[in-house]
C-alpha positions as CSV (number, residue, x, y, z in Angstrom):
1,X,124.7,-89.8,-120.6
2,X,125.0,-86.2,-119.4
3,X,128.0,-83.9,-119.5
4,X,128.4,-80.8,-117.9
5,X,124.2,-80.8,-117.8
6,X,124.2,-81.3,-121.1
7,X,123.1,-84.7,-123.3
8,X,126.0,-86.7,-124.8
9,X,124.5,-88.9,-127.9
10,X,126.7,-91.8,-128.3
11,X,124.9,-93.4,-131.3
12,X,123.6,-92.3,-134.5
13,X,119.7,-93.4,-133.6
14,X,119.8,-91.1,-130.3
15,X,120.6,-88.6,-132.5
16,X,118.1,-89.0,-135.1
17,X,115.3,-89.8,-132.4
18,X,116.2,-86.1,-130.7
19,X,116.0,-84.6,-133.8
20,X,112.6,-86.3,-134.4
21,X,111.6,-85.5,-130.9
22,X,112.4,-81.6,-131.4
23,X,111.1,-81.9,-135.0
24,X,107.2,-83.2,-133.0
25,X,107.8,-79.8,-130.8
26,X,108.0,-77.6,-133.3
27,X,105.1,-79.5,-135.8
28,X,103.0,-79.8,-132.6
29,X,103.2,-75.9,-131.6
30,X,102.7,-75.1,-135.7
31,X,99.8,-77.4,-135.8
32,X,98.3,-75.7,-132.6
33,X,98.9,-72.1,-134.0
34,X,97.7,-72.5,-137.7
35,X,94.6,-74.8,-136.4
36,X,95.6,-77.5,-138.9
37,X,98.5,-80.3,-139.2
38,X,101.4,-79.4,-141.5
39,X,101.7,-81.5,-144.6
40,X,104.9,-82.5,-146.5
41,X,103.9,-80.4,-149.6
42,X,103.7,-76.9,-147.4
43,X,107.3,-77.8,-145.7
44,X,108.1,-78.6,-149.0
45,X,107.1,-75.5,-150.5
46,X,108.3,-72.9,-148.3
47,X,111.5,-74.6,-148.3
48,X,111.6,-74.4,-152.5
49,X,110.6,-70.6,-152.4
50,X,114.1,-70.0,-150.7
51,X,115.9,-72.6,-152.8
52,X,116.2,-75.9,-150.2
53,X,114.7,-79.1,-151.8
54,X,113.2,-81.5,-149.5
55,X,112.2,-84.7,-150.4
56,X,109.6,-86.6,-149.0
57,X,112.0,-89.3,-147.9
58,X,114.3,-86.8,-145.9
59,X,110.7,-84.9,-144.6
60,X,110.1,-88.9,-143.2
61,X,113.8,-89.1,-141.7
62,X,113.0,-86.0,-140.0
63,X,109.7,-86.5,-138.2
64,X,110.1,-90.1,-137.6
65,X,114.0,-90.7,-136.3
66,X,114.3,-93.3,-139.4
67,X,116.5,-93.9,-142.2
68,X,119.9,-91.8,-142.0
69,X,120.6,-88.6,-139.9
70,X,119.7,-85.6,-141.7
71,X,122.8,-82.8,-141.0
72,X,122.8,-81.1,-143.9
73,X,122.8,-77.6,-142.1
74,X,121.2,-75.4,-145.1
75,X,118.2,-77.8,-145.0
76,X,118.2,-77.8,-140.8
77,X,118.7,-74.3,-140.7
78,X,115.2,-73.7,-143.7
79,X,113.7,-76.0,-141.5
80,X,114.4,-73.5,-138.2
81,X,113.4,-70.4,-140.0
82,X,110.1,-71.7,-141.3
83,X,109.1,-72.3,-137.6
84,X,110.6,-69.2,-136.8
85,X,113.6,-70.9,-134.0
86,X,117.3,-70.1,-133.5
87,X,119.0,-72.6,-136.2
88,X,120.8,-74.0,-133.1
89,X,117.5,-75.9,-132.2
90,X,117.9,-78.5,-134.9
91,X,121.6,-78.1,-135.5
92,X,122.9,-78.7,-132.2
93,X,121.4,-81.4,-130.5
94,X,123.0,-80.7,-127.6
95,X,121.7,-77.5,-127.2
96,X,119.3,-76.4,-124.8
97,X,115.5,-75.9,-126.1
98,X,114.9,-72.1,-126.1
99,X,112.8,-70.5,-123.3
100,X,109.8,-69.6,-125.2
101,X,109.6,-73.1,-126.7
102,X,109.2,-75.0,-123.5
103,X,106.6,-72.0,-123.2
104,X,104.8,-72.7,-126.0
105,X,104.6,-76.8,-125.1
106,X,103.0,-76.1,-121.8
107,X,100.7,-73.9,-122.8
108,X,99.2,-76.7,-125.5
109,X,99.6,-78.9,-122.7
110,X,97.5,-77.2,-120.6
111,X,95.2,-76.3,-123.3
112,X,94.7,-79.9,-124.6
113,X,93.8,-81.1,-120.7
114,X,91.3,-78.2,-120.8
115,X,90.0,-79.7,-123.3
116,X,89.5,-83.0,-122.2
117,X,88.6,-81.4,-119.2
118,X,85.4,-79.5,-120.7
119,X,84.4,-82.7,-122.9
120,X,84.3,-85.1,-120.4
121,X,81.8,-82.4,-118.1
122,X,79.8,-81.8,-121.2
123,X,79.3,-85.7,-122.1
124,X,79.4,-87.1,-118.6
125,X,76.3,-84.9,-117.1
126,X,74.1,-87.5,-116.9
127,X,76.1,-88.7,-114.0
128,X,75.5,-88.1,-110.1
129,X,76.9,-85.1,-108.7
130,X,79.7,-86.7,-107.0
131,X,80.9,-88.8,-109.5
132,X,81.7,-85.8,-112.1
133,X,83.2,-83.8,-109.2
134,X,85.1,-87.2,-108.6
135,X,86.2,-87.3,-112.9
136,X,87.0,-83.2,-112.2
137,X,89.1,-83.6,-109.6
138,X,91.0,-86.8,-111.4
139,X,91.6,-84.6,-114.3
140,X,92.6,-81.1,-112.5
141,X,95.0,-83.4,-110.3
142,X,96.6,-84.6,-113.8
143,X,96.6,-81.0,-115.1
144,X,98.7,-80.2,-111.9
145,X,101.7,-83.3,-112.5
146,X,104.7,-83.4,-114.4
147,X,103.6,-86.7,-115.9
């Protein structure tokens, strides 16, 4: 449901899937900057050197859009400045993602299809000429779509 161009949740599980949903964003972009995936005990750490416990249970709740809603706004708002984001991010749910987020997702977007991109030439040049300009032209053409 949209209002005014924003998103309306009407149940408690839209909720805590857009918060799991914005949580993957900003674990994604970490991962991709730090060349590693973020572990419960780091998030669980930075959050105890300013004073916010976390428990593993909650950390599940807020990755995977399970168990109850987390709102407790001190936690959200540890949570936000650890990944260095406005609060609103994971406060608001309604609120737009900022600018330099959607940024940042399709630049490791982009990055990831390059990827793919540069594997499948290097493993697939025992094919014909025309079949890996074929494969190239497949994958540029889903580097170029929304979807």
């Amino acid at each position: 449901m949209v209002s005014s161009g924003r998103a309306v949740f009407t149940t408690q599980q839209e909720k805590k899937e857009k918060l799991a949903d914005r949580m993957g964003i900003l674990i994604d972009i970490w991962d991709f900057e730090n060349n590693s995936s973020l572990t419960y005990p780091q998030m669980e750490s930075a959050l105890a050197s300013k004073g916010i416990q976390l428990s593993r249970t909650r950390w599940s709740y807020l990755i995977n859009g399970t168990g109850s809603l987390v709102t407790d706004q001190v936690l959200l708002k540890g949570v936000s400045d650890f990944f260095g984001v406005s609060s609103t991010y994971l406060c608001d749910l309604n609120s737009n993602p900022p600018v330099e987020l959607e940024k940042k997702m399709e630049f490791i977007s982009d990055m990831r299809k390059l990827k793919v991109k540069n594997f499948a030439t290097r493993n697939l040049g025992a094919l014909s000429p025309e079949t890996l300009k074929t494969i190239t032209k497949i994958i540029d053409s889903s580097m170029n779509s929304s979807e």
